[in-house]
C-alpha positions as CSV (number, residue, x, y, z in Angstrom):
1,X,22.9,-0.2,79.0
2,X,22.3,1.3,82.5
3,X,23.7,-0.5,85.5
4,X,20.4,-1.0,87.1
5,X,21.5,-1.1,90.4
6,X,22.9,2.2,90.1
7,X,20.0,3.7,88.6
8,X,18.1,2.6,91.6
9,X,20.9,4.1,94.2
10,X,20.7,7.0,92.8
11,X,16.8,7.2,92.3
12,X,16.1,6.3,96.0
13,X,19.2,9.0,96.7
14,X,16.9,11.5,95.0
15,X,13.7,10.3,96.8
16,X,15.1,10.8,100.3
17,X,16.4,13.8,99.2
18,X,12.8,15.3,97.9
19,X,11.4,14.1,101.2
20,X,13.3,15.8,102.8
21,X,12.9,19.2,101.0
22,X,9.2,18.4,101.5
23,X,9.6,17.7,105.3
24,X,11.3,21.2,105.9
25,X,9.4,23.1,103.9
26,X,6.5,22.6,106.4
27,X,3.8,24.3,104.8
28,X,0.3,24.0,105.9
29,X,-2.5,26.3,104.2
30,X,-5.0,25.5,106.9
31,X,-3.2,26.5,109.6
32,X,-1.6,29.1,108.1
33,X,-2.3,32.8,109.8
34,X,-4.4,34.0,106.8
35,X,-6.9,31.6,106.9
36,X,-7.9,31.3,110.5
37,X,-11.1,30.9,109.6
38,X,-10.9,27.2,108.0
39,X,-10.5,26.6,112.0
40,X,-12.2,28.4,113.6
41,X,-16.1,29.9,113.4
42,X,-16.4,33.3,113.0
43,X,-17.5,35.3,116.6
44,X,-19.9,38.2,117.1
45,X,-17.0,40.2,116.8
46,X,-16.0,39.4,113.4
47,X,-19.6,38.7,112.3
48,X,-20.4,42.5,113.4
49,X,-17.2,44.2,111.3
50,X,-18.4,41.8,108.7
51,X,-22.0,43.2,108.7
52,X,-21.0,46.8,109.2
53,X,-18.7,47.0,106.0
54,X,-21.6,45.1,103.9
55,X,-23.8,47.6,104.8
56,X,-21.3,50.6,104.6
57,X,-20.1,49.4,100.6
58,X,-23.7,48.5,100.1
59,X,-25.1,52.5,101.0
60,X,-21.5,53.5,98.7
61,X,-22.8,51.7,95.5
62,X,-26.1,53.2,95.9
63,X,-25.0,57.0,96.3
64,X,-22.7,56.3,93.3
65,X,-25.3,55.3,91.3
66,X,-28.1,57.7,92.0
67,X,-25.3,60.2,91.3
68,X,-24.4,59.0,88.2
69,X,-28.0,59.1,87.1
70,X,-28.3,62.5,87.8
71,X,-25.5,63.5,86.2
72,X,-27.3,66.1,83.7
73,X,-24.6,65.0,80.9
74,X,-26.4,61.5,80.7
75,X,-29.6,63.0,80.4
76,X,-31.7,61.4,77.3
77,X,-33.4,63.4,74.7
Protein backbone atom coordinates (compact mmCIF):
# COMPACT_ATOMS: atom_id res chain seq x y z
CA UNK A 1 0.00 0.00 0.00
CA UNK A 2 0.68 3.74 -0.93
CA UNK A 3 2.38 5.95 1.56
CA UNK A 4 -0.41 8.28 1.88
CA UNK A 5 1.47 11.09 2.77
CA UNK A 6 3.29 10.88 -0.28
CA UNK A 7 0.48 10.51 -2.42
CA UNK A 8 -0.81 13.72 -1.06
CA UNK A 9 2.80 15.61 -1.65
CA UNK A 10 2.82 14.75 -4.83
CA UNK A 11 -0.94 15.40 -5.65
CA UNK A 12 -0.83 18.94 -4.19
CA UNK A 13 2.76 19.17 -6.27
CA UNK A 14 0.64 18.47 -9.27
CA UNK A 15 -2.13 20.97 -8.27
CA UNK A 16 0.21 23.98 -7.93
CA UNK A 17 1.72 22.98 -10.85
CA UNK A 18 -1.74 22.94 -13.04
CA UNK A 19 -2.45 26.32 -11.44
CA UNK A 20 0.08 27.52 -12.59
CA UNK A 21 -0.13 26.43 -16.21
CA UNK A 22 -3.65 27.83 -15.88
CA UNK A 23 -2.51 31.22 -14.51
CA UNK A 24 -0.03 31.74 -17.49
CA UNK A 25 -1.99 30.70 -20.00
CA UNK A 26 -4.19 33.85 -19.51
CA UNK A 27 -6.88 33.30 -21.81
CA UNK A 28 -9.97 35.33 -21.85
CA UNK A 29 -12.66 34.77 -24.80
CA UNK A 30 -14.44 37.92 -23.82
CA UNK A 31 -11.85 40.13 -24.07
CA UNK A 32 -10.23 38.58 -26.66
CA UNK A 33 -9.82 40.92 -30.07
CA UNK A 34 -12.34 38.84 -32.06
CA UNK A 35 -15.11 39.31 -30.05
CA UNK A 36 -15.14 42.97 -29.28
CA UNK A 37 -18.55 42.96 -29.48
CA UNK A 38 -19.41 40.93 -26.10
CA UNK A 39 -18.07 44.55 -24.81
CA UNK A 40 -18.95 46.71 -26.50
CA UNK A 41 -22.40 47.92 -28.53
CA UNK A 42 -22.22 48.10 -31.97
CA UNK A 43 -21.92 52.06 -33.34
CA UNK A 44 -23.53 53.58 -36.45
CA UNK A 45 -20.54 52.81 -38.05
CA UNK A 46 -20.56 49.15 -37.71
CA UNK A 47 -24.41 49.04 -37.76
CA UNK A 48 -24.14 50.86 -41.33
CA UNK A 49 -21.37 48.18 -43.01
CA UNK A 50 -23.60 45.66 -41.27
CA UNK A 51 -26.77 46.89 -43.12
CA UNK A 52 -25.01 47.64 -46.38
CA UNK A 53 -23.58 43.96 -46.89
CA UNK A 54 -27.24 42.56 -45.84
CA UNK A 55 -28.61 44.38 -48.39
CA UNK A 56 -25.78 43.83 -51.00
CA UNK A 57 -25.90 39.60 -50.39
CA UNK A 58 -29.58 39.95 -50.17
CA UNK A 59 -29.96 41.74 -54.04
CA UNK A 60 -26.98 38.70 -54.97
CA UNK A 61 -29.33 35.77 -53.96
CA UNK A 62 -32.05 37.32 -55.85
CA UNK A 63 -30.22 37.92 -59.32
CA UNK A 64 -28.93 34.27 -58.82
CA UNK A 65 -32.15 33.08 -58.58
CA UNK A 66 -34.17 34.86 -61.13
CA UNK A 67 -31.17 33.70 -63.37
CA UNK A 68 -31.43 30.35 -62.58
CA UNK A 69 -35.09 30.35 -63.42
CA UNK A 70 -34.56 31.59 -66.64
CA UNK A 71 -32.10 29.36 -67.52
CA UNK A 72 -33.94 27.85 -70.72
CA UNK A 73 -32.37 24.29 -69.87
CA UNK A 74 -34.77 24.15 -66.70
CA UNK A 75 -37.59 25.01 -68.68
CA UNK A 76 -40.68 22.36 -67.99
CA UNK A 77 -42.58 20.66 -70.62
Amino acid sequence: MANPKAFLSNLQKRVVWLELEVASYNYNPISSNLLQLGNSMMDDQDLGFFANFLGIFIFVLVIAYHYVMADPKYEGN
